[in-house]
Phi, psi and omega in degrees: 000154189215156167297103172311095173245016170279167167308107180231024155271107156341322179201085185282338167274336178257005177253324193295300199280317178283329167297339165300291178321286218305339146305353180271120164118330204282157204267154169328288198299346190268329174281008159261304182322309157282334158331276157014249167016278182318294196304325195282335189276323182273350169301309172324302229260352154289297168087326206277113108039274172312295186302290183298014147262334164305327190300260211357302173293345191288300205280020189233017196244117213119303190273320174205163163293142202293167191246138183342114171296146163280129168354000000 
C-alpha cells in the first residue's frame, strides 16, 4: 500500500464543515485532544506501517525540517 496524496474525498466541503463542528465549543487543550484522538483512530484504521510514515514525513515537510534518519 502507498501513500495517497491525490484528492480522494467523496464530499470534501461536508467533510471540511464536520471537522469544523467537530471543534465547536472546545477550549484549545480539549480540541488537541480530538485532534489526537482523530489521527490515532485513523491511523488505526490504515494501518500499513510504511504508509504512516510516509503521511508523517509528507505532513512535516515544509512546515520543519525533516528529522534525522535512525541509524
Amino acid at each position: 500500500m502507498t501513500l495517497n496524496t491525490e484528492p480522494n474525498l467523496s464530499r470534501p466541503d461536508d467533510f471540511y464543515e464536520a471537522l469544523i463542528d467537530m471543534h465547536r465549543g472546545l477550549d484549545d487543550e480539549a480540541s488537541q485532544a480530538v485532534n489526537a484522538r482523530l489521527i490515532l483512530l485513523l491511523c488505526n484504521h490504515i494501518g500499513g506501517h510504511e504508509v504512516l510514515l510516509d503521511a508523517m514525513r509528507s505532513a512535516r515537510a515544509g512546515v520543519a525540517p525533516p528529522l534525522a534518519e535512525a541509524a
